[in-house]
C-alpha positions as MATLAB code, in Angstrom:
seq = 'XXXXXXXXXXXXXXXXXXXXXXXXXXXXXXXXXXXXXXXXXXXXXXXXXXXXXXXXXXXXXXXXXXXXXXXXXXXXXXXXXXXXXXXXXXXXXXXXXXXXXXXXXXXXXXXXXXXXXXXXXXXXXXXXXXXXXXXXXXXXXXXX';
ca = [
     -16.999  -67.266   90.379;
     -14.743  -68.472   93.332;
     -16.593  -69.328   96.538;
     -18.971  -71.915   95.045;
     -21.818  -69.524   94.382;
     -24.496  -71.251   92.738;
     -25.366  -69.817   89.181;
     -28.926  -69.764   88.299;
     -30.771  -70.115   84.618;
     -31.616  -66.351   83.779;
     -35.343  -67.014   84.731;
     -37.501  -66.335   87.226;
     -37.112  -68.654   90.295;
     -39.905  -69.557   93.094;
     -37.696  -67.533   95.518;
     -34.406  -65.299   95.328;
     -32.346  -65.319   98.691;
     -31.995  -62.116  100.610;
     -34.787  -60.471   98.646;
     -37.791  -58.703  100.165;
     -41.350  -58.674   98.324;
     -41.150  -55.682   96.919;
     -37.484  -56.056   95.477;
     -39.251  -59.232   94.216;
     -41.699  -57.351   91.859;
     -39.130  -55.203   90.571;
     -36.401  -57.723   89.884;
     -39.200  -59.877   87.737;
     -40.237  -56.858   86.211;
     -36.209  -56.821   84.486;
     -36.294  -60.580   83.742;
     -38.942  -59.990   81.713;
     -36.965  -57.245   79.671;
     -33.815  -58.673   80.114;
     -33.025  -61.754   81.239;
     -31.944  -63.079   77.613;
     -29.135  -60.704   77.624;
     -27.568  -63.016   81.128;
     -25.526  -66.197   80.852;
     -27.132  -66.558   84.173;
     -27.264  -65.260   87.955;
     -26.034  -65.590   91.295;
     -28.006  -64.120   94.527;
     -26.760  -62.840   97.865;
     -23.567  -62.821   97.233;
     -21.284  -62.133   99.981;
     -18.518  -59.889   99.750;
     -15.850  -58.395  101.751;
     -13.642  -59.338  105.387;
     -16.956  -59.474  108.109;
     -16.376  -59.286  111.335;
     -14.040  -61.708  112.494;
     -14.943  -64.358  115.351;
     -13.263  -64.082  118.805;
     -11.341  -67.007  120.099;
     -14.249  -67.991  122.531;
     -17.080  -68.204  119.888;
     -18.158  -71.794  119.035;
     -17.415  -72.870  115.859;
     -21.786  -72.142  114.439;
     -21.538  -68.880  116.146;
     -17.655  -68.061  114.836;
     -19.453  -69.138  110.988;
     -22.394  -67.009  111.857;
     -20.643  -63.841  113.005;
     -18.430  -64.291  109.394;
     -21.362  -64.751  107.112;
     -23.581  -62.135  108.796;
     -21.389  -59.732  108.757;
     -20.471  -59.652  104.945;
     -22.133  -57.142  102.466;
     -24.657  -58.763  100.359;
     -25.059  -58.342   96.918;
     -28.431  -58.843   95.423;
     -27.643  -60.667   92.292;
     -24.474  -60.985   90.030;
     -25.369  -61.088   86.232;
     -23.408  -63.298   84.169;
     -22.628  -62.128   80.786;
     -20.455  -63.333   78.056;
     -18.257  -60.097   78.346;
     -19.172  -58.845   81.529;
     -19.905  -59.154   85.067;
     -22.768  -56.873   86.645;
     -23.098  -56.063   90.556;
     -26.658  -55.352   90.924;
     -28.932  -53.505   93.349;
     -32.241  -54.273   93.444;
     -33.968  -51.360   95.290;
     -37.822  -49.646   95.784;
     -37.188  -46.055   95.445;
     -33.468  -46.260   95.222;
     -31.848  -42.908   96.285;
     -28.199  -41.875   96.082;
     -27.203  -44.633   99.413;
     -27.567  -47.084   96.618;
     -24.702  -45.797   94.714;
     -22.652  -46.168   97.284;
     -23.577  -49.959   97.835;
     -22.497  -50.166   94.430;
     -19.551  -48.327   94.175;
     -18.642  -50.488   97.567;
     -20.014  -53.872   96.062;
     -18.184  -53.299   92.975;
     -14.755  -53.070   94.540;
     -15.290  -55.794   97.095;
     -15.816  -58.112   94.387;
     -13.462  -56.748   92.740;
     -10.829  -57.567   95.542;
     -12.336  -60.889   96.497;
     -13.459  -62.733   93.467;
     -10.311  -61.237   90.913;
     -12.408  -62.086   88.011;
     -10.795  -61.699   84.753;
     -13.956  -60.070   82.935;
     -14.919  -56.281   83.532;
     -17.013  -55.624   86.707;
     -19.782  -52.872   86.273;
     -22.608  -51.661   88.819;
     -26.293  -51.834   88.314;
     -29.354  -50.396   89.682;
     -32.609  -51.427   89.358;
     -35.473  -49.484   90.784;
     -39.232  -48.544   90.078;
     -38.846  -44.620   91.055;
     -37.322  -42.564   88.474;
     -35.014  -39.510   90.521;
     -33.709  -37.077   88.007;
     -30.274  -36.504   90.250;
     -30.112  -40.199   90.097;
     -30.122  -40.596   86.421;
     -27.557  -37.844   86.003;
     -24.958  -39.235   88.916;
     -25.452  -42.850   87.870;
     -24.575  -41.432   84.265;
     -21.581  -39.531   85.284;
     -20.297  -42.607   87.412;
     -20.802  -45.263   84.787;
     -22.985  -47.350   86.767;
     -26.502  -49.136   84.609;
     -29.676  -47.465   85.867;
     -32.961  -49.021   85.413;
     -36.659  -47.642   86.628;
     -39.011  -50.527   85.903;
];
């Protein structure tokens, strides 16, 4: 992965940047399922342009205004085959495909990995529309 983003053991870690509690329960909830099938895992990764800085911004706020204003992902799994964009998201509702679908593609454009690139979502609410459009769009759905 370009960029220098740090790959973790697939474990659970005392803390996962850019996660909130409750993502927190549901993401351990998976490692325990499966976290042997990773190589490993990267967290908040930042994808696409941001906003650039203006000409008068200091140099901390110019690096700020760049790395704010990416979209995070929530974890990259590492597989031997395989690269997974994943969402990580309490009662995840159709706004969560379209992270992915956007995620997906922004990595896509900025990282130019050379394995396949699929979308993820994890959640602990099962919605029946979900299943069905996450089916149709070939993106992983998990309810844990």
């Amino acid at each position: 992965m370009p960029h220098a983003t740090r790959i973790f053991d697939p474990e659970k870690l005392r803390r996962y940047p850019h996660m909130f509690p409750e993502d927190i329960g549901i993401w351990e909830r998976f490692l325990e399922d499966y976290a042997s099938n990773y190589v490993g895992f990267s967290y908040d990764v930042k994808v696409g342009t941001g906003v650039e800085a203006n000409p008068e911004d200091n140099k901390k706020h110019a690096y700020m205004k760049e790395i704010l204003s990416k979209y995070r992902v929530d974890v990259v799994g590492l597989k031997d085959s395989l690269i997974e964009i994943i969402e990580v998201k309490p009662e995840a509702s159709t706004t969560a495909i379209g992270q992915i679908i956007t995620y997906v593609k922004l990595y896509q454009r900025d990282e130019k990995p050379t394995l396949p690139v699929r979308g993820v979502i994890i959640t602990d609410h099962y919605i029946e529309d979900m299943d069905y459009l996450t089916n149709e769009l070939g993106i992983d759905y998990y309810v844990l």
